[in-house]
C-alpha positions as a Markdown table, in Angstrom:
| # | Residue | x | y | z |
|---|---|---|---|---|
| 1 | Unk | 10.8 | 116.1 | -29.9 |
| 2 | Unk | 7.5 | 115.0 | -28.0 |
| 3 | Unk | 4.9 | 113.8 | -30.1 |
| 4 | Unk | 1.5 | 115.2 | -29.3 |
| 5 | Unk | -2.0 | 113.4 | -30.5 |
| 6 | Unk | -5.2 | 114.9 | -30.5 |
| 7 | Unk | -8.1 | 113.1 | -28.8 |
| 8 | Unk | -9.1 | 111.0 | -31.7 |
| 9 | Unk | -6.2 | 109.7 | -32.5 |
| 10 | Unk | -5.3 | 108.4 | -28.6 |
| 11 | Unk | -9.0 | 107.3 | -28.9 |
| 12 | Unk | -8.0 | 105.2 | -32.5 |
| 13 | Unk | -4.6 | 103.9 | -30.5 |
| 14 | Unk | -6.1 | 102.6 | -27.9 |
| 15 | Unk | -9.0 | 100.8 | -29.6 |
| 16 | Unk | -6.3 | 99.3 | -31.8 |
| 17 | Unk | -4.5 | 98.2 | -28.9 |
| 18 | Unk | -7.9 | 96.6 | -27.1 |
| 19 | Unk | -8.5 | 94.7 | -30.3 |
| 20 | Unk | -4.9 | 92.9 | -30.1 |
| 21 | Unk | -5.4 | 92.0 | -26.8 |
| 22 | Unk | -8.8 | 90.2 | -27.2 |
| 23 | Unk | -7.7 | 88.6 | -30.5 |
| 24 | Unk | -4.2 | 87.9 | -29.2 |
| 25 | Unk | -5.8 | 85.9 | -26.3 |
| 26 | Unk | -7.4 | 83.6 | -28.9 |
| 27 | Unk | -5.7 | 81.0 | -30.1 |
| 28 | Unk | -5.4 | 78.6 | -33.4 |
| 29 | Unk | -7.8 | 76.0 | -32.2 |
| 30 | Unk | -6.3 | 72.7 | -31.7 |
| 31 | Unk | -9.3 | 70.8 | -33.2 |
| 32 | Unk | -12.3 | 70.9 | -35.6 |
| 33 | Unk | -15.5 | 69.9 | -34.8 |
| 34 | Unk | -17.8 | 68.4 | -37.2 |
| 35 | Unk | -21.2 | 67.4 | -37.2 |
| 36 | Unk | -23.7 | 64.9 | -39.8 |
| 37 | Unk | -27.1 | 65.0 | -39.7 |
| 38 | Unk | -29.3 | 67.2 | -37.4 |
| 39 | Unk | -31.3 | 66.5 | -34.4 |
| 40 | Unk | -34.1 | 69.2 | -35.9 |
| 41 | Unk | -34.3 | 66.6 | -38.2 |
| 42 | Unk | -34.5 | 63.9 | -36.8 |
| 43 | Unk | -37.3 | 65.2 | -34.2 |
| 44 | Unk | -39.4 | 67.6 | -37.1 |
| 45 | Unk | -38.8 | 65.1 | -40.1 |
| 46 | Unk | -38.5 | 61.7 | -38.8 |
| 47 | Unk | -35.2 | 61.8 | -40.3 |
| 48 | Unk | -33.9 | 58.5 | -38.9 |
| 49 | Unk | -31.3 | 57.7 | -41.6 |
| 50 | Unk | -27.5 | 57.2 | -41.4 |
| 51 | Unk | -25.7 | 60.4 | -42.3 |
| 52 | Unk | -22.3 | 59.2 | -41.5 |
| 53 | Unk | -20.8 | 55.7 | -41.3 |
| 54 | Unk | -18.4 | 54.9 | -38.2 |
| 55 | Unk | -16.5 | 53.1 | -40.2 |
| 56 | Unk | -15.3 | 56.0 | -41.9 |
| 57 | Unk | -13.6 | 56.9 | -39.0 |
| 58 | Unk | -12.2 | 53.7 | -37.1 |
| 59 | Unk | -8.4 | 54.8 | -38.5 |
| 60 | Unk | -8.9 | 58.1 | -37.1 |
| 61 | Unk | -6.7 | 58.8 | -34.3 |
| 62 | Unk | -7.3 | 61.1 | -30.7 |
| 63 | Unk | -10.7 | 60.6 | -32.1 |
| 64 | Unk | -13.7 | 61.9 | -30.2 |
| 65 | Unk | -17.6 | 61.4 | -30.5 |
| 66 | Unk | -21.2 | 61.2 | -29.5 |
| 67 | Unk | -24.3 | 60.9 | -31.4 |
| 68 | Unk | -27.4 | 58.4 | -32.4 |
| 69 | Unk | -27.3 | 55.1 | -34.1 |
| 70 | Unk | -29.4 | 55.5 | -37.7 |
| 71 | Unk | -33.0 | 54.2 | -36.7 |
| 72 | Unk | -32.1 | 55.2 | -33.6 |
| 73 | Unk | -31.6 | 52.2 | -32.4 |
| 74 | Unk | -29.2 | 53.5 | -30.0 |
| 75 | Unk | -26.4 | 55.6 | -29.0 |
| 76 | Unk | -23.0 | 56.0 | -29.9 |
| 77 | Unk | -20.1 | 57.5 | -27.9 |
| 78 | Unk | -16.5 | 57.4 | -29.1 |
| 79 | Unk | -14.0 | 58.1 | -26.9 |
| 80 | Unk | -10.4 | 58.4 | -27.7 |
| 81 | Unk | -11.0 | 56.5 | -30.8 |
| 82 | Unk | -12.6 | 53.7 | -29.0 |
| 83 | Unk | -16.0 | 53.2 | -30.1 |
| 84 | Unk | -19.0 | 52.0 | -27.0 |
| 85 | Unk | -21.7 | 51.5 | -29.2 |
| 86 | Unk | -25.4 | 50.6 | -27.0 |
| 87 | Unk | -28.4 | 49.3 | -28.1 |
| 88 | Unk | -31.4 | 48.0 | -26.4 |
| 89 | Unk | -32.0 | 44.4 | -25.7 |
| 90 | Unk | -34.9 | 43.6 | -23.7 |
| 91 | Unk | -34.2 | 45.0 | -20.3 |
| 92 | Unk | -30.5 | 44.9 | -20.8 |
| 93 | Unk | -27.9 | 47.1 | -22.8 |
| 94 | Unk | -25.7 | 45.7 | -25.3 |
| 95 | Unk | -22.0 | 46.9 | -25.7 |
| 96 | Unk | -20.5 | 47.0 | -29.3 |
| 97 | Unk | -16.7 | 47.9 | -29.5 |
| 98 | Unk | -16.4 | 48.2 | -33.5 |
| 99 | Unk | -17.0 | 50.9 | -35.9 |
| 100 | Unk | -19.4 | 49.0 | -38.3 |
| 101 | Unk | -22.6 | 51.4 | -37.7 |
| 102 | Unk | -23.8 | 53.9 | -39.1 |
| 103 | Unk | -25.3 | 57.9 | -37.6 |
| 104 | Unk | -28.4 | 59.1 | -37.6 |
| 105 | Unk | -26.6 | 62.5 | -36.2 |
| 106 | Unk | -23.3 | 62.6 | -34.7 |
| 107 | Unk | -21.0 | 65.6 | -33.2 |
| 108 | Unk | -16.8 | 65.0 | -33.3 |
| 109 | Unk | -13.7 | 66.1 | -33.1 |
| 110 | Unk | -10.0 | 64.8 | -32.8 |
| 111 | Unk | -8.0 | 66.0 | -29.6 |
| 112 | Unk | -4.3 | 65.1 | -29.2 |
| 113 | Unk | -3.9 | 66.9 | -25.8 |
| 114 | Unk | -6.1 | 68.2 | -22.9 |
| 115 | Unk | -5.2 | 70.3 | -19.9 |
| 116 | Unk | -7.3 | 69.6 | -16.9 |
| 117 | Unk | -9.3 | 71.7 | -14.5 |
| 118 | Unk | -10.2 | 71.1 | -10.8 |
| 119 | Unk | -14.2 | 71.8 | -10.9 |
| 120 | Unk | -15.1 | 74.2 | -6.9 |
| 121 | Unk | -17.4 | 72.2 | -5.0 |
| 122 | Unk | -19.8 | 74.6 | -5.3 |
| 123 | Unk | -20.6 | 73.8 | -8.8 |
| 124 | Unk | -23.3 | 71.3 | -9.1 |
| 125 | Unk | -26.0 | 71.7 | -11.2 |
| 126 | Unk | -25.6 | 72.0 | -15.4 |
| 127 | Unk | -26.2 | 75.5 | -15.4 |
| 128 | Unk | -23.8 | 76.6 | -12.8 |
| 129 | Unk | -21.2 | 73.9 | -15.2 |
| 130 | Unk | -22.0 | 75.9 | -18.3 |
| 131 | Unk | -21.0 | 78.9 | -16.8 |
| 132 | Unk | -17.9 | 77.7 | -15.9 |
| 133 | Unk | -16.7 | 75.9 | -19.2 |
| 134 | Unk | -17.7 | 78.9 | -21.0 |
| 135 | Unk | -15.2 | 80.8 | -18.6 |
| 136 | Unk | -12.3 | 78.4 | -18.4 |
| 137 | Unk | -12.8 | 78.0 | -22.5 |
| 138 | Unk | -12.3 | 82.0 | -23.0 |
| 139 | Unk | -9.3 | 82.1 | -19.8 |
| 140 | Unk | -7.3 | 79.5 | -22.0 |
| 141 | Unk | -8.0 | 81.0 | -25.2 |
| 142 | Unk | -10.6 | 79.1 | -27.0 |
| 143 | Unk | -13.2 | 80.7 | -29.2 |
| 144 | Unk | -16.4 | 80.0 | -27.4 |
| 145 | Unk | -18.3 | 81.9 | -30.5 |
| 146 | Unk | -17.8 | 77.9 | -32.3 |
| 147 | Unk | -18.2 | 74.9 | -30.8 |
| 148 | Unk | -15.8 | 72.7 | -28.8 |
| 149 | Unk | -15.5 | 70.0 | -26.9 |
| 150 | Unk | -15.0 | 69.0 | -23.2 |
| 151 | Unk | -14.5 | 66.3 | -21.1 |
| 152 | Unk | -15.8 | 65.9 | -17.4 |
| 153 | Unk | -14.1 | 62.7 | -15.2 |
| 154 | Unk | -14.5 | 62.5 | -11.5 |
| 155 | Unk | -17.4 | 60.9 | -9.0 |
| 156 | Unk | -21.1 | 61.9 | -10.1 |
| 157 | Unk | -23.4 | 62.7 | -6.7 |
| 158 | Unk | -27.1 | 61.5 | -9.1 |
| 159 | Unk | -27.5 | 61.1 | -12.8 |
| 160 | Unk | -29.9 | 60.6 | -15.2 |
| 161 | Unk | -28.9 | 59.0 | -18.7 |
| 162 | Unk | -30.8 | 57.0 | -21.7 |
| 163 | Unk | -30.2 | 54.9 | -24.2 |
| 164 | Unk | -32.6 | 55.0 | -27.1 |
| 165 | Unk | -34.4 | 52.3 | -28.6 |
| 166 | Unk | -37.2 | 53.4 | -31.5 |
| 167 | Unk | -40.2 | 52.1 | -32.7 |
| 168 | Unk | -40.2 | 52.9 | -36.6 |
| 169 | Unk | -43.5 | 53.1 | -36.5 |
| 170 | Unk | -43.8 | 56.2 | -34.9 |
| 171 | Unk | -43.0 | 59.5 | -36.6 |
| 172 | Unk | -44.0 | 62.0 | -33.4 |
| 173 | Unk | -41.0 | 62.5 | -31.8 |
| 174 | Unk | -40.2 | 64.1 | -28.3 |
| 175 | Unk | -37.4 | 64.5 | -26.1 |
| 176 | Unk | -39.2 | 62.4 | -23.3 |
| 177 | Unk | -40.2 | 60.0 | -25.5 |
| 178 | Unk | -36.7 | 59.3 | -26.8 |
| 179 | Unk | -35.9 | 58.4 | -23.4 |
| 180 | Unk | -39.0 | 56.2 | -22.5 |
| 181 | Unk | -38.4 | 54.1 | -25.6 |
| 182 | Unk | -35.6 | 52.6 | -24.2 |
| 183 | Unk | -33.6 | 52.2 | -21.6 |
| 184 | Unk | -33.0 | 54.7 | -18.8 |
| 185 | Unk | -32.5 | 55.6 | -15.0 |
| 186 | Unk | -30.8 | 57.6 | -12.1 |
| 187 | Unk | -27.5 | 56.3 | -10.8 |
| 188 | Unk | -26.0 | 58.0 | -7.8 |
| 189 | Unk | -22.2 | 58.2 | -6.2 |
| 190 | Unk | -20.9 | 56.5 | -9.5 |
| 191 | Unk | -17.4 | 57.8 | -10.9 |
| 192 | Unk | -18.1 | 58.3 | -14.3 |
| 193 | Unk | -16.0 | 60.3 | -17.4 |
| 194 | Unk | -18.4 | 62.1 | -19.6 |
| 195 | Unk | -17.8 | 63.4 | -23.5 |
| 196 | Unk | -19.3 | 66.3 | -24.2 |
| 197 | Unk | -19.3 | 69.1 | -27.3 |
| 198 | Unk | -20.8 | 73.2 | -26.4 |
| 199 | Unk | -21.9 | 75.2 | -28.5 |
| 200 | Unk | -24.6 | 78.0 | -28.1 |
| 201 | Unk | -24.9 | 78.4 | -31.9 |
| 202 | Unk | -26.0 | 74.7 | -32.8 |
| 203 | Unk | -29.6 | 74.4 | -31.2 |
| 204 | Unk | -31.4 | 72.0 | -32.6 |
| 205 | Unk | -28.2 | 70.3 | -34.5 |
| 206 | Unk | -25.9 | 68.8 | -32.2 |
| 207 | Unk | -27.7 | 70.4 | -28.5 |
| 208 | Unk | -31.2 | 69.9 | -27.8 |
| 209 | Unk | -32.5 | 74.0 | -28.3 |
| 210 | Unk | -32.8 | 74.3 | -24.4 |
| 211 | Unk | -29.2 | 73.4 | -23.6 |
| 212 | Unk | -25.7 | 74.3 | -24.7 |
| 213 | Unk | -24.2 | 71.1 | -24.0 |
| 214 | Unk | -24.6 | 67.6 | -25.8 |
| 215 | Unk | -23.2 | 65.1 | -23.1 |
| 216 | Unk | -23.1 | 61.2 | -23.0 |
| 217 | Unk | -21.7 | 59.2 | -20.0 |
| 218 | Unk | -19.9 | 56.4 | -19.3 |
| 219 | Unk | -19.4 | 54.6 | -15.9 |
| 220 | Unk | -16.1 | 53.2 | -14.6 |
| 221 | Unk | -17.3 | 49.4 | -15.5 |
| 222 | Unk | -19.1 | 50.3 | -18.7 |
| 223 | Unk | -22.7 | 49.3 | -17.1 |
| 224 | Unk | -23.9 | 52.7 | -18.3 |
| 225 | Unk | -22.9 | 54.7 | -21.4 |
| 226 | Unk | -25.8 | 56.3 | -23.1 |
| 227 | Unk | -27.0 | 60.7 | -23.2 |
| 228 | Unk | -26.9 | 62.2 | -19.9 |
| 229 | Unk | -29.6 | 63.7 | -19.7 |
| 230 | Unk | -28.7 | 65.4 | -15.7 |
| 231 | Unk | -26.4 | 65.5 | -13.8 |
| 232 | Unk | -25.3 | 66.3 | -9.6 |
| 233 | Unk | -21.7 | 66.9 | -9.7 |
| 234 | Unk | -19.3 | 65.9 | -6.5 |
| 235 | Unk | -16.2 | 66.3 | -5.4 |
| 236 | Unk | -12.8 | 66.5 | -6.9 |
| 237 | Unk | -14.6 | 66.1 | -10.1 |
| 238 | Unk | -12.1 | 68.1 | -13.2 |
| 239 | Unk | -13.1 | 69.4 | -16.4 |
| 240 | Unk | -10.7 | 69.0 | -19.4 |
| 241 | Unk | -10.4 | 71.5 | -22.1 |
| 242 | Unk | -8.5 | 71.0 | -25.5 |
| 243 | Unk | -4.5 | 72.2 | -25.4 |
């Protein structure tokens, strides 16, 4: 015998069904991002104190992160469980490989696996690269409603990075500033691989409140590894999302 429905109950079948599709497509996230301290904080308060210590995580394996050294005295980028800690010495940057630091703010995550991405050519600037994490995030399945991170390898046409360096005695704090109290500069045709955490519910935590994206940089000979603060994509360059 046929089965016949009235209008609201096709209606109530196929809003059911839309519902599993869009929550099927999500999956269990690989990976949990966590965050200490808050840039807010740090830039409203003067909140320059360690809120984690790195050596809580230098056992951690597949482990992945990017923040400020307490003080900031400098900037700290993790990648793969390898720590490339800067600071500022005169006109020259210091590179630290060990764990024994601690974070004014600082954004992680473990990864075991990513799956990798050819970037078009026609992307270039940071917006046009938001867009299209944000659409290769939600086409493999991750929940771009919570933050995640990304990883970008590949040759770098210009950018622009910084690597903080303080002066205690000054409690006004300003994007611009934080760059100017260090080192900093424009590097062009460099391949670099850059970490990097999105989130478009985290302003003023682990994103400055005019971006979506908290990335830091690190050239293939380890001259440079600081924030990015732009960047010109080039060619061939891939973007790699958690499996």
């Amino acid at each position: 015998m046929k089965r016949k429905y009235s209008i609201p109950v096709l209606q109530l079948i196929v809003l059911n069904f839309t519902f599993f599709l869009l929550f099927s497509c999500q999956r269990e996230p690989s990976f949990d991002v966590t965050y200490f301290g808050e840039l807010r904080k740090v830039m409203k308060s003067n909140d320059l104190s360690a809120h984690a210590d790195l050596s809580d995580f230098a056992a951690t394996a597949n482990f992945y992160a990017i923040g400020a050294l307490e003080n900031l005295a400098g900037e700290i980028t993790i990648i793969n469980s390898e720590p490339y800690i800067t600071t500022v010495r005169g006109e020259k940057l210091d590179l630290h490989q060990n764990f024994e630091f601690g974070a004014a703010f600082l954004v992680s995550a473990q990864v075991k696996n990513w799956q990798s991405f050819e970037i078009p050519i026609n992307i270039k600037n940071l917006e046009q690269l938001d867009a299209f994490i944000v659409n290769k995030a939600i086409e493999v399945g991750i929940d771009t409603a919570a933050p995640f991170p990304f990883k970008l390898e590949g040759m770098s046409d210009r950018f622009s990075w910084h690597v903080v360096h303080w002066d205690l005695l000054d409690s006004i704090h300003s994007h611009i500033k934080h760059v100017q109290s260090g080192l900093n500069g424009v590097w062009m045709d460099q391949v670099v691989e850059i970490i990097g955490f999105y989130s478009n519910k985290h302003h003023g935590i682990f994103t400055h409140h005019s971006s979506n994206m908290h990335m830091h940089v690190r050239t293939k000979n380890n001259e440079v590894i600081g924030h990015l603060d732009d960047l010109v994509l080039g060619a061939n360059m891939k973007l790699y999302l958690p499996k």
